[in-house]
Backbone bond lengths (Angstrom), bond angles and torsions (degrees), N, CA, C in turn:
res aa  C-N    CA-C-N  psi(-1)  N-CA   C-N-CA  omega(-1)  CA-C   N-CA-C  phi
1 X - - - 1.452 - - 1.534 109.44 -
2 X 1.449 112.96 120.57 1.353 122.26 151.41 1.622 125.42 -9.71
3 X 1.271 138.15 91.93 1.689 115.55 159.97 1.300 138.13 -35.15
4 X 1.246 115.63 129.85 1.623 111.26 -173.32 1.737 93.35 -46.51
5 X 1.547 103.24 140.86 0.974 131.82 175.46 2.065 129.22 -91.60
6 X 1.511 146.10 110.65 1.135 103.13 -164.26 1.423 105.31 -73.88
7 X 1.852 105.67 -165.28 1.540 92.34 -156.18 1.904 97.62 -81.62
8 X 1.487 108.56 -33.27 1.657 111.93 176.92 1.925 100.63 -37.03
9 X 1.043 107.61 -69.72 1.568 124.19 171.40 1.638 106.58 -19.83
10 X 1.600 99.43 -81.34 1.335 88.82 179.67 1.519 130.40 -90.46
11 X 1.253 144.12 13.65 1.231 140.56 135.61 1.783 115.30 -54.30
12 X 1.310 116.94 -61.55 1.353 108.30 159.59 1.321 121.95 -38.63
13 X 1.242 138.75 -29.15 1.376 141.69 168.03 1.569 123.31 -70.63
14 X 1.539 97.36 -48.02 1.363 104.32 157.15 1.592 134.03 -62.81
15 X 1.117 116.23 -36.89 1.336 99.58 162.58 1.458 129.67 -92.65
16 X 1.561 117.81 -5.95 1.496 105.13 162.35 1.616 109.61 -104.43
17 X 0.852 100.28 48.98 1.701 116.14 177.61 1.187 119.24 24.63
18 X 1.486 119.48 54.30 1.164 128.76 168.91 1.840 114.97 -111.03
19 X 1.118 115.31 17.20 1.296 127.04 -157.54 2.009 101.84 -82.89
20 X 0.850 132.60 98.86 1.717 127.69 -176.97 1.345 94.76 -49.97
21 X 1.456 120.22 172.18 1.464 140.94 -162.57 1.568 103.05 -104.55
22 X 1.754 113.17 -4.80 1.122 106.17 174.69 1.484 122.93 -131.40
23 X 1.312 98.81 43.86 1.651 120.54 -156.45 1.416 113.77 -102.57
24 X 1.242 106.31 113.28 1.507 110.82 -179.51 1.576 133.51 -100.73
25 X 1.484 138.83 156.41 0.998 122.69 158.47 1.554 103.01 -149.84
26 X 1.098 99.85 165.17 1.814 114.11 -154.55 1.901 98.29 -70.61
27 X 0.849 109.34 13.08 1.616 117.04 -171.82 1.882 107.87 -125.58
28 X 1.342 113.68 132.64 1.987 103.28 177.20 1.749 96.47 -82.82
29 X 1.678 115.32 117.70 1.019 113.63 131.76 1.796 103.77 -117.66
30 X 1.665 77.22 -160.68 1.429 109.49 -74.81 1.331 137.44 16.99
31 X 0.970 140.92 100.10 1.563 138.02 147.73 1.764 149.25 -9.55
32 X 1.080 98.98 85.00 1.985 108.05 -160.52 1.474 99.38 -19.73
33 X 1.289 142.66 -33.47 1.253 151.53 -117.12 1.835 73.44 -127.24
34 X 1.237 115.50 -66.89 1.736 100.46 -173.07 1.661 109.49 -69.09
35 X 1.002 126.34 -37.70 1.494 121.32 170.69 1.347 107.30 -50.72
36 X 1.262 135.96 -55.85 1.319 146.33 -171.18 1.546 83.60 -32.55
37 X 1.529 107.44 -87.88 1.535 146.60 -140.49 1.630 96.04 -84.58
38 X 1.379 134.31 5.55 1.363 125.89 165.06 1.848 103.55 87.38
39 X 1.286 145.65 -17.20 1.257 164.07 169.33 1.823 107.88 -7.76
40 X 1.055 127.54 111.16 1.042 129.40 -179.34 1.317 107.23 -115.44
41 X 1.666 134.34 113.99 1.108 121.12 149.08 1.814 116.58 -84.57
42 X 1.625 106.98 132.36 1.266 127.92 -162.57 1.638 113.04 -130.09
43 X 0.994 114.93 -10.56 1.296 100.85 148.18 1.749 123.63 -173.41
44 X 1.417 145.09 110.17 1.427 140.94 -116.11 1.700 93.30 -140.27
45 X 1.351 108.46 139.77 1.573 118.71 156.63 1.221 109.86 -162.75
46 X 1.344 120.33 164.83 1.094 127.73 -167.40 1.815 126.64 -45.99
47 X 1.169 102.34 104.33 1.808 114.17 -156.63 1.618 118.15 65.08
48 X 1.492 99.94 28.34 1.385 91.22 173.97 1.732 105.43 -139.29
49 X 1.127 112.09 151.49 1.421 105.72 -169.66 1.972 100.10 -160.25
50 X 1.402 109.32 142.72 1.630 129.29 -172.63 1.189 91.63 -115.34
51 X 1.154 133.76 141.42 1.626 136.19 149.46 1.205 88.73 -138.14
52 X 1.795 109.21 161.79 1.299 126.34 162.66 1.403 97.31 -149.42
53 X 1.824 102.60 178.65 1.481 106.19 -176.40 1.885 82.56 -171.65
54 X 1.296 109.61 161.49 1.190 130.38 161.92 1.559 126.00 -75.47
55 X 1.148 119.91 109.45 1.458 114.01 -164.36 1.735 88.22 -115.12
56 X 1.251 92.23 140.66 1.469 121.95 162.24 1.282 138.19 -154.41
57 X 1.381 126.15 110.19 1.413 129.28 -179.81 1.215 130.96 -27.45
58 X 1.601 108.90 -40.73 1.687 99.06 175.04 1.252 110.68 -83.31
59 X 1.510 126.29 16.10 1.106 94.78 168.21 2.517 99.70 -140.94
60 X 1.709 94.57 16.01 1.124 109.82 -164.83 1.875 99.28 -124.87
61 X 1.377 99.94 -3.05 1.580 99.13 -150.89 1.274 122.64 -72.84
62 X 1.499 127.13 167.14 1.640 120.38 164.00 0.966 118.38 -113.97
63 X 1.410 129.07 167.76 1.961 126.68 172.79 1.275 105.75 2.73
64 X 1.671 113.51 -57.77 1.919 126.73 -134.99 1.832 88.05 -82.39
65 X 1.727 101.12 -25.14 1.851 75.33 -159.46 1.093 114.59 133.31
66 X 1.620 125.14 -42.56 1.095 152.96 174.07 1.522 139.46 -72.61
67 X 1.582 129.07 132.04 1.442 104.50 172.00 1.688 118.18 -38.32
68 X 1.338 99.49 141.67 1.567 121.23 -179.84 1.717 106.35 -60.27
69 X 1.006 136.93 139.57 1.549 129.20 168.77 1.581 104.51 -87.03
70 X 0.918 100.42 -5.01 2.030 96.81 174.14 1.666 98.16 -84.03
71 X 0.793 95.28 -9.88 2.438 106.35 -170.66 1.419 72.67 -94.41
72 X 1.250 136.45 -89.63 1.963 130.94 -159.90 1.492 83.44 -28.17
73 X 1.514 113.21 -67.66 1.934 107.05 -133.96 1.608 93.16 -74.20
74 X 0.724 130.83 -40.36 2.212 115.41 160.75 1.046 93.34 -40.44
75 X 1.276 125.67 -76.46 1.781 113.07 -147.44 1.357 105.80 -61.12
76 X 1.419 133.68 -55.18 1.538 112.67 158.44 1.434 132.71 -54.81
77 X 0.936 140.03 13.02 1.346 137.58 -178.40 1.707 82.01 -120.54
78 X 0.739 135.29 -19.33 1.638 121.53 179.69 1.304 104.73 -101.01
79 X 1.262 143.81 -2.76 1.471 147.58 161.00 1.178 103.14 -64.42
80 X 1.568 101.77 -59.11 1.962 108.48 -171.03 1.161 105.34 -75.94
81 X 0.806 130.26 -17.27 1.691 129.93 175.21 1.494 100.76 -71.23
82 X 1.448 118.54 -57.18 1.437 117.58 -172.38 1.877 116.31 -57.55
83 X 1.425 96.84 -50.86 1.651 102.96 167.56 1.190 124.05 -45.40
84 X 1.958 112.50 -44.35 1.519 94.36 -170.94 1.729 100.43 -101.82
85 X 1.297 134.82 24.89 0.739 130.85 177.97 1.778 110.53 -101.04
86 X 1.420 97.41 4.59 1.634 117.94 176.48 1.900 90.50 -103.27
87 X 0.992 166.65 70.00 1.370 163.79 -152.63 1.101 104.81 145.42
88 X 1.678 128.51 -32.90 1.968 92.21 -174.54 1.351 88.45 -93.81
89 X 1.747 113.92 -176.46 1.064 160.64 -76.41 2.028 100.32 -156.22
90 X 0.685 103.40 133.10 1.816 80.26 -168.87 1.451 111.83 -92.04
91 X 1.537 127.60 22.27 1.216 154.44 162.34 1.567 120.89 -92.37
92 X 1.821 114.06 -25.30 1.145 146.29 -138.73 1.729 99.58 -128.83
93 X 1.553 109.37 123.01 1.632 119.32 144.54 1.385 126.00 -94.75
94 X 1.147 91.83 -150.60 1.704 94.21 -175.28 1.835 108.63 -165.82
95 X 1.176 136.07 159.04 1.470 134.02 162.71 1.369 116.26 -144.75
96 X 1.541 142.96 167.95 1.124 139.41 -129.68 1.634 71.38 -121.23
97 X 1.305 146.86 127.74 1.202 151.66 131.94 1.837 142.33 -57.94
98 X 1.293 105.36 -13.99 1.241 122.91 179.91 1.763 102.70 -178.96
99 X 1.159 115.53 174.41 1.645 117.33 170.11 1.698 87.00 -170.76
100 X 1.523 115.70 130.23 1.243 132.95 170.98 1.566 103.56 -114.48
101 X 1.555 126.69 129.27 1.307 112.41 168.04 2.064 107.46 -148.77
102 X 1.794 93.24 126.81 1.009 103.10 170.18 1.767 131.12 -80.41
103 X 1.050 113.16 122.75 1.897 101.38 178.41 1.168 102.32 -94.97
104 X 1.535 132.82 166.08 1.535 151.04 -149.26 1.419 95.56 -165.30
105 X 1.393 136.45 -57.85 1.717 123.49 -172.99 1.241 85.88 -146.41
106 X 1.929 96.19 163.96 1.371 100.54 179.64 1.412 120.83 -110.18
107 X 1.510 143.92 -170.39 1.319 146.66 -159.93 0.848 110.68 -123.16
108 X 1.838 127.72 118.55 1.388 98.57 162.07 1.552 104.83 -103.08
109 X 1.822 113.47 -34.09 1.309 111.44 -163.23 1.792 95.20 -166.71
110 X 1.397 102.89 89.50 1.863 112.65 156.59 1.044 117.51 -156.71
111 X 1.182 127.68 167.01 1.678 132.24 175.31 1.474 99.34 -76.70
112 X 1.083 125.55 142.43 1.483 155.57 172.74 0.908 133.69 -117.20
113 X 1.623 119.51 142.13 1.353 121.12 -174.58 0.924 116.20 -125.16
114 X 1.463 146.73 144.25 1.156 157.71 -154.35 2.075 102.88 -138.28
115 X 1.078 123.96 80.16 1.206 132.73 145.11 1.785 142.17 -37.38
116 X 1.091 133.91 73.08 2.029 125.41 -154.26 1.581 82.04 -124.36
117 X 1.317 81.70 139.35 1.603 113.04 -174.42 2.003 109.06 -145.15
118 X 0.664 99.31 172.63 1.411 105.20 178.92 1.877 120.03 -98.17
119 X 0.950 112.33 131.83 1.380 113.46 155.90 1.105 143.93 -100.33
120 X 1.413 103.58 -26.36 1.635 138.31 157.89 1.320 118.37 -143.96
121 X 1.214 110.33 126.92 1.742 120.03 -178.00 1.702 93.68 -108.95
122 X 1.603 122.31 88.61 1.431 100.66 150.51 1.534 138.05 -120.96
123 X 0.984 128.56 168.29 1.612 138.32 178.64 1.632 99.90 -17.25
124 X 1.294 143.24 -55.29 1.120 132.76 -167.76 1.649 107.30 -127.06
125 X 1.450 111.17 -50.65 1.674 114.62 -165.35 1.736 84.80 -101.63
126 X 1.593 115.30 156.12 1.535 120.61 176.72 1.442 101.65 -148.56
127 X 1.388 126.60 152.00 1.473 108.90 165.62 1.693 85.70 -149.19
128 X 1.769 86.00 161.41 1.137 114.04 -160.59 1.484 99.74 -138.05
129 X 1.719 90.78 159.17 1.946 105.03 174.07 1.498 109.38 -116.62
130 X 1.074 100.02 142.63 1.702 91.37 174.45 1.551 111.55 -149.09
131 X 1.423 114.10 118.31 1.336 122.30 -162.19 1.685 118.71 -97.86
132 X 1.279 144.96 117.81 1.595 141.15 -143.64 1.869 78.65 -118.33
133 X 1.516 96.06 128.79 1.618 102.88 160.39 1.029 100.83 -131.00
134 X 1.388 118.66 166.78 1.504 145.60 157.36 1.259 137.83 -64.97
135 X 1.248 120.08 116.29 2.141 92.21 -170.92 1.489 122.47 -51.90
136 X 1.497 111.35 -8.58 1.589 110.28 156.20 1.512 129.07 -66.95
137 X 1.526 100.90 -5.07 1.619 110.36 171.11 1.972 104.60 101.27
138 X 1.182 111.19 -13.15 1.606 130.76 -147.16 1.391 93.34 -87.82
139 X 1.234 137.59 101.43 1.671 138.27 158.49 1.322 112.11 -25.13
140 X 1.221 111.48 138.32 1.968 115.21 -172.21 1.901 81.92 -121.59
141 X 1.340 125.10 -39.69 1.262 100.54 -135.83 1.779 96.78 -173.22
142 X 1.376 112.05 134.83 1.436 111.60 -171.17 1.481 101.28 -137.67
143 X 0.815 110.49 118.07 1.759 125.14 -172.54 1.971 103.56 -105.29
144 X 1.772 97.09 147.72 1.107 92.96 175.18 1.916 103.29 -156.35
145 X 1.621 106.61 111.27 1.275 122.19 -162.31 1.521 121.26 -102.33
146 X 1.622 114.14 158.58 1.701 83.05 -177.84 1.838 76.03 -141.78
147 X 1.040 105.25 127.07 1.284 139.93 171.69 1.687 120.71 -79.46
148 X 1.302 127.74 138.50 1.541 127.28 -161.82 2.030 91.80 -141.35
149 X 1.346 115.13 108.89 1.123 111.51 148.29 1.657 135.21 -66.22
150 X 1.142 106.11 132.91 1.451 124.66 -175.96 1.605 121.54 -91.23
151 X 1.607 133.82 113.23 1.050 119.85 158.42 1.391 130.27 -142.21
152 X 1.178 128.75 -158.92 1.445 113.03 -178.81 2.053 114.97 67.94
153 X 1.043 98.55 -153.41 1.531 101.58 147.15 1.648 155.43 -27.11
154 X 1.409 92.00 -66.02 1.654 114.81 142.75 1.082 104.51 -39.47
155 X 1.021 151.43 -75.81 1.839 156.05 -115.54 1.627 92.22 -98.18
156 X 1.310 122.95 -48.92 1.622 131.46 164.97 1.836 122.75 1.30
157 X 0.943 127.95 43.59 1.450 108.38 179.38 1.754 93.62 141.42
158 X 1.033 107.07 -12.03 1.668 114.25 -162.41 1.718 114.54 -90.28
């Protein structure tokens, strides 16, 4: 059996497909929530994390027609989740504390990228930016999250 893996470790493994079939790390990826929703993490480093996914209205849409902005604000909140979940501590969780997200254009049908990076990495509270483009290159959507590390007790079950 494989050694538990950390999660930086094994996401890097996972996407250059070097990951064994029996490889673990103390964290679920993929993520029920990205399988659901199609979620690709595509490229990961330390507090930094790319996901994309295929968005499409007929099957993502709202009233207007359009990708849903509750579909953006998952996919950014699952970027920053993925980044700082490369930074804690393997004693240590984490939970999403706020999520602010601006839209700029709307979606009907491209693959997307979701960019989260850090703005502040600290000891307990962290916040992060995370920028959603279009495969036309065209900003949809700029998210801005503040992240709370978990330990001790808290961290328990998490």
């Amino acid at each position: 059996m494989t050694a538990e893996l950390t999660v930086l470790e094994y996401l890097q493994r996972q996407i250059d497909g070097t990951l064994p079939p029996d490889a673990v790390c103390r964290m679920n990826y993929p993520t029920a929530i990205s399988r659901l929703l199609g979620f690709r993490v595509v490229s990961i480093d330390k507090a930094h994390a790319c996901l994309e996914m295929d968005a499409d209205a007929e099957i993502h849409g709202n009233q207007q027609g359009t990708v849903h902005g509750g579909l953006l604000s998952e996919l950014a909140d699952a970027a920053i989740g993925t980044a700082h979940s490369t930074v804690v501590e393997g004693d240590e969780s984490f939970t999403s504390i706020d999520l602010r997200i601006n839209f700029f254009r709307p979606v009907w049908r491209s693959t997307l990228m979701a960019k989260a990076s850090p703005v502040r990495l600290g000891r307990t509270i962290s916040h992060y930016q995370c920028e959603i483009i279009r495969e036309d290159g065209k900003q949809v959507a700029l998210a801005a999250g503040t992240v709370m590390t978990l330990r001790g007790p808290a961290a328990d079950g998490r």
